[in-house]
N, C-alpha and C positions, 0 to 999 in steps of 0.2 A: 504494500500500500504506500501510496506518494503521501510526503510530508504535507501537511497544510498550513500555507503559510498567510500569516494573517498580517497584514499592514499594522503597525500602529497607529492612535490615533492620532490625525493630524490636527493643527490648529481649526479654529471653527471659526465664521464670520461672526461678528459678535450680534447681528442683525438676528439670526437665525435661532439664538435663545434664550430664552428669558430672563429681564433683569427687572427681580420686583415677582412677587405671587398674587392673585387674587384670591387670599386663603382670611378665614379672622386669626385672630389673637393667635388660638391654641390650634394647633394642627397633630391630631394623636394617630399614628398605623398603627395597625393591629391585623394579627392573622396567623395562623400557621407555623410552626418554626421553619424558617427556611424558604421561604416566599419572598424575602425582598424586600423586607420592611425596612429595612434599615439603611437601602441603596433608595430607597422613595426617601426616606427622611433626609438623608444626608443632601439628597439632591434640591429638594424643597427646602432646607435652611438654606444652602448656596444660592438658590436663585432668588429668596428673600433678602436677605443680606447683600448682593449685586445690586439690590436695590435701593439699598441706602438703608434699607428698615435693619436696624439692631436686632439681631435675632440669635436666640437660644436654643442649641439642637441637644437634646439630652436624648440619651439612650438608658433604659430598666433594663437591657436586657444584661447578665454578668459575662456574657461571650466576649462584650468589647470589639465587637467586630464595627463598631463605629470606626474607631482610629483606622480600622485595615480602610475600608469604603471612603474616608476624605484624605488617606494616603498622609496624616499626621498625625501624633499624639494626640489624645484627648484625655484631659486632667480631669480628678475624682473633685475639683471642684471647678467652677464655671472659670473658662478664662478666654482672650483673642484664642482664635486659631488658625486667623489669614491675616495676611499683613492689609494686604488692600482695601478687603471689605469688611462692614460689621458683624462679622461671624465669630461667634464665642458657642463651646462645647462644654458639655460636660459626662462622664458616665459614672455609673455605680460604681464603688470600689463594693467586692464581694465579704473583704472581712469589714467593711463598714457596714455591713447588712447588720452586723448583729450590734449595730446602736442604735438611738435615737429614742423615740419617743415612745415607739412598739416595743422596744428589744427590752429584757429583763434588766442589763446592768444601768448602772448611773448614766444620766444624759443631763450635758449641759449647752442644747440646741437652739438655737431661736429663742433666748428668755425663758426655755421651760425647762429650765436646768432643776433636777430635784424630782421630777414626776418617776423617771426608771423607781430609783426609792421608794416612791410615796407609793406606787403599784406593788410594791415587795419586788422589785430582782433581788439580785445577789446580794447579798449585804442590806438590802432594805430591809427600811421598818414598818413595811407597809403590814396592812392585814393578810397577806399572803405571802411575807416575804420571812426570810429562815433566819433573820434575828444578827447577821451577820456569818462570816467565814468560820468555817471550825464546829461547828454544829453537829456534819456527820463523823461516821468514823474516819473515813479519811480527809476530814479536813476540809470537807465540802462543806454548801450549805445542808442542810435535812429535808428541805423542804423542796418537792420534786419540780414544782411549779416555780423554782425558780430559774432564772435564765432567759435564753430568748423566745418570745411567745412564737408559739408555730405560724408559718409563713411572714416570718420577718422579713423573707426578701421581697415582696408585695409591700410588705407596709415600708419598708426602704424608700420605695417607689414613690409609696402616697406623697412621706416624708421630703420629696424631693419636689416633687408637683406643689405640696403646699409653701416648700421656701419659693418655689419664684414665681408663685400666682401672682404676687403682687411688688416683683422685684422691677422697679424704676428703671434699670440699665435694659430690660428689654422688652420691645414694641412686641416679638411676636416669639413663640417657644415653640420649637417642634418635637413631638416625642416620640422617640424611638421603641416601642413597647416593649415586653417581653413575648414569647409566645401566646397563644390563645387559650389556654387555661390560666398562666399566671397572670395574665389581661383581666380574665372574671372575675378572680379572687379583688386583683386591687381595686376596681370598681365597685365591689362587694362590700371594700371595708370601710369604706367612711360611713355607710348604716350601720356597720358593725358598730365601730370607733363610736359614732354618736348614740349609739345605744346605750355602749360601754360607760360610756364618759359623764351621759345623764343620769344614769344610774349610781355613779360614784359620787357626784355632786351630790344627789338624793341622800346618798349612803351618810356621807359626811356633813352634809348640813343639817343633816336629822342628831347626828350623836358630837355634832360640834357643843352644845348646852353640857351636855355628861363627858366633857373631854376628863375633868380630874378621875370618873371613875375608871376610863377605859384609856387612862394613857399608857398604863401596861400594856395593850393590847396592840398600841400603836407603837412602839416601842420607845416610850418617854417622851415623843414630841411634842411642844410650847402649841398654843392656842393660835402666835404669829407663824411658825412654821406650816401649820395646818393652812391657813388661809392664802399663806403664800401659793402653797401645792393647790388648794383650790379655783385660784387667778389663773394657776397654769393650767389648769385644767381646763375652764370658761375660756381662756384663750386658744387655747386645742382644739375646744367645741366649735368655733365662732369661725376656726380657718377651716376645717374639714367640711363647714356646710358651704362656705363659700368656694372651696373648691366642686361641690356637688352641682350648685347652682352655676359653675362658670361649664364644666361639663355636657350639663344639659340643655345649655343655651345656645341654639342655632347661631347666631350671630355673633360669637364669641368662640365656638368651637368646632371643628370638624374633624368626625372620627372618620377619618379613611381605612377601611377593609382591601388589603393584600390580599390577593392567590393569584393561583397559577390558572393554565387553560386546562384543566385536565378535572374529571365528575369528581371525584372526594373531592377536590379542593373547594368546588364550586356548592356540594354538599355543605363541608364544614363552615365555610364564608354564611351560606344562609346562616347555619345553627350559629355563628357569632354575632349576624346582623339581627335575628331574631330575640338574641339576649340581652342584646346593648338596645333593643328597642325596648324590653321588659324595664332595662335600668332610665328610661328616659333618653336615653344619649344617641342625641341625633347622629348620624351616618349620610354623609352626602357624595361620596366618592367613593366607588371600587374601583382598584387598580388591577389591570389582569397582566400580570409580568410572564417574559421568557416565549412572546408569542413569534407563529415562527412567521412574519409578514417582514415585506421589506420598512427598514425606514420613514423613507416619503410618505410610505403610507397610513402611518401613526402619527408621526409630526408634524409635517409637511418640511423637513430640515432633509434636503438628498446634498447625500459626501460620498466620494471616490472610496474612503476607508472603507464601509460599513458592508460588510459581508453576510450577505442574507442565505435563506436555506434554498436550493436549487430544487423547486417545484415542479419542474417539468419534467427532469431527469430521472431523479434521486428517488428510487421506490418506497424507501425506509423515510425519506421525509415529506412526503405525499404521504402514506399512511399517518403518522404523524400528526399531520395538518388536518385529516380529516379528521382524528382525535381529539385534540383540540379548535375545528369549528363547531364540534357537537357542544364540548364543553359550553364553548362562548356563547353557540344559540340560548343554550339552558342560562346562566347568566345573562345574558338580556332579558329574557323571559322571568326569572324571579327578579329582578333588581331592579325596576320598572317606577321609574320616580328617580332614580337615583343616577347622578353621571357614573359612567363608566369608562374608566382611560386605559388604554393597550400601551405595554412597552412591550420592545420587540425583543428576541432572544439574541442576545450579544455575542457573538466568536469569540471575545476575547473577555477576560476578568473585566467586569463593572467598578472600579474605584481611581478615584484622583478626579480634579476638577472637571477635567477638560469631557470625561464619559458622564460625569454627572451632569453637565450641562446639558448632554445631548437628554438623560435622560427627563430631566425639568422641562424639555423642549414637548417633552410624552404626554408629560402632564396638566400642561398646558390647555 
C-alpha cells in the first residue's frame, strides 16, 4: 500500500474565518467521550477572542487534552494563552478535584474558607466530621464519611463554573465538558448542593439558641465561628442558584451537543438533549463532527490542503458515507428546532490555531 501523504496546513485568508462568535455569554459542549468536544470548544474560544471579546475557554474534562487541541499549555488557573488575542484558558488540575467547597478536607476558596470543616472533613468539627487526625487505629480519622464527598470531580467543575460566573476579566466562557455522564451528575448538583445547603442552614439556625448545650457536639465552636460558616454557606447558596439561572437562560447560555454521524451517537445525543431538556437547559446547536463531505461544503472556506474522502472510487468510503447519511437523516429528523452544524472529517490531527480556525469557519 502507497504512503499517504497529507499537505500541511497552509496559511488561510483571514476573510474566510471567523473573527468574533455569535454565541451569548456561556457556551457549554457536551456529549460522548470522544466526539470532539473539546476541538469545538477550543475553536469557539479562538474565534471569540479574534474578536476582541475576552474570552475564557475552560475545560472539566481531567484528560487535559485542551492544551494538546490549542497546541499550548493551559494553566490549572485562568491565564493569556495567545499573545495576540484575548484568549485566557484554564483546566482542572485532577488532584485539585479533591478541594474546595464539595471535597471533605479544609477549603479556603472564594471567602468560604472554613465550610470543608464546618461539613466535618478531615479534621473537622463538623457534625459529621471525626473530631480531628488520630481517631482511628491507624491514625486516621474514624469516621468513614470523612474525606472527599463522592463525585468531587463534578462538583470540581461546578466549583469552577461558579468562580467565573461573574469574573469581570471575561465577556464570554466557553466550556469544555466532561463526558456525558459526568455532564449529568454536574448539572445535577446545584439541586443537590441547594438542597444540601438549605437544609444545613435549617439544621443550624434551628440549634444556633442551644449552641452552649451542643457545642460538644460541634466540637467547641464560639456562637461567631458558627455564623461565620453560616455566611459561607448563604453565600454558596446564592452562587449555585445563580449559576442555575444563568444555565437555563436562553440568552445567556448555549449548551451545544457533540457527536458523530454514526446511530449510537445520534441515539445517545437525543438521551443527552432529552435530559438537559428535563434540567431546563436550553440546547440550541448540535455539532455532527468527522463527517466525510468535502470542505466547501460545510463552510463554504475551499483550500488546496484539505483532503477529502474519495466518493467515487473508494468502496470502503462510499459505504461509509452511506452510514453516516442515515445517521445524519435520523438527526435532522429528531433535532428539528435546533441548528445543526457538520464539521468534516480531517486527514490530518485537528489542533493548533490555524485547523481550529478552519474549524470555527464549520460553525459558523
Amino acid at each position: 500500500m502507497s504512503d499517504l501523504h497529507v499537505e500541511a496546513v497552509e496559511s488561510l485568508d483571514d476573510a474566510d474565518v471567523p473573527r468574533g462568535v455569535d454565541a451569548p455569554e456561556y457556551v457549554l459542549y457536551g456529549g460522548k467521550g470522544g466526539v470532539g468536544k473539546t476541538t469545538m470548544a477550543a475553536a469557539t474560544a479562538l474565534a471569540s477572542a479574534r474578536g476582541g471579546t475576552p474570552t475564557l475557554v475552560v475545560s472539566t474534562d481531567p484528560a487535559h487534552s485542551l492544551s494538546d487541541s490549542l497546541g499550548t499549555a493551559v494553566p490549572a488557573e485562568p491565564a493569556r494563552v495567545h499573545e495576540e488575542y484575548p484568549l485566557y484558558g484554564v483546566e482542572i488540575d485532577p488532584e485539585a478535584m479533591q478541594e474546595g467547597p464539595f471535597a471533605g478536607g479544609e477549603m479556603d476558596v472564594d471567602g468560604l474558607g472554613g465550610l470543608g470543616g464546618m461539613l466535618g472533613g478531615e479534621g473537622g468539627p463538623g457534625p459529621f466530621g471525626g473530631g480531628g487526625p488520630g481517631d482511628g487505629a491507624d491514625g486516621s480519622p474514624e469516621d468513614p464519611l470523612s474525606g472527599p464527598m463522592p463525585g468531587a470531580d463534578e462538583a470540581a467543575a461546578v466549583q469552577l463554573l461558579l468562580r467565573y460566573l461573574d469574573d469581570d476579566r471575561f465577556e464570554r466562557v466557553v466550556v469544555d465538558t466532561a463526558p456525558t455522564g459526568h455532564t449529568l451528575r454536574l448539572l445535577e448538583l446545584p439541586d443537590v448542593m441547594d438542597s444540601m445547603v438549605g437544609r444545613l442552614l435549617s439544621f443550624r439556625e434551628r440549634l444556633s439558641g442551644m449552641l452552649g448545650s451542643v457545642t460538644g457536639m460541634f466540637g467547641g465552636g464560639d456562637e461567631e465561628a458558627m455564623e461565620r460558616g453560616l455566611d459561607d454557606l448563604r453565600e454558596l447558596s446564592a452562587r449555585v442558584e445563580r449559576l442555575r439561572d444563568a444555565l437555563r437562560d436562553s440568552d445567556r447560555t448555549d449548551f451545544r451537543v457533540v457527536m458523530v454521524p454514526e446511530e449510537m451517537s445520534v441515539v445517545e445525543s437525543e438521551r443527552l438533549v432529552d435530559r438537559l431538556e428535563g434540567f431546563g437547559i436550553p440546547v440550541g446547536t448540535v455539532v455532527v463532527n468527522r463527517v466525510m463531505q468535502d470542505l466547501a461544503d460545510v463552510s463554504g472556506v475551499e483550500t488546496d490542503w484539505f483532503v477529502a474522502p474519495n466518493l467515487d472510487s473508494c468502496a470502503f468510503c462510499q459505504r461509509r458515507w452511506e452510514v453516516q447519511r442515515n445517521a445524519l437523516s435520523r438527526a435532522q429528523g429528531l433535532f428539528r428546532g435546533v441548528e445543526v452544524k457538520r464539521v468534516p472529517l480531517f486527514a490530518e490531527e485537528v489542533r493548533g490555531e490555524e485547523t481550529l480556525r478552519v474549524v470555527a469557519a464549520c460553525l459558523e
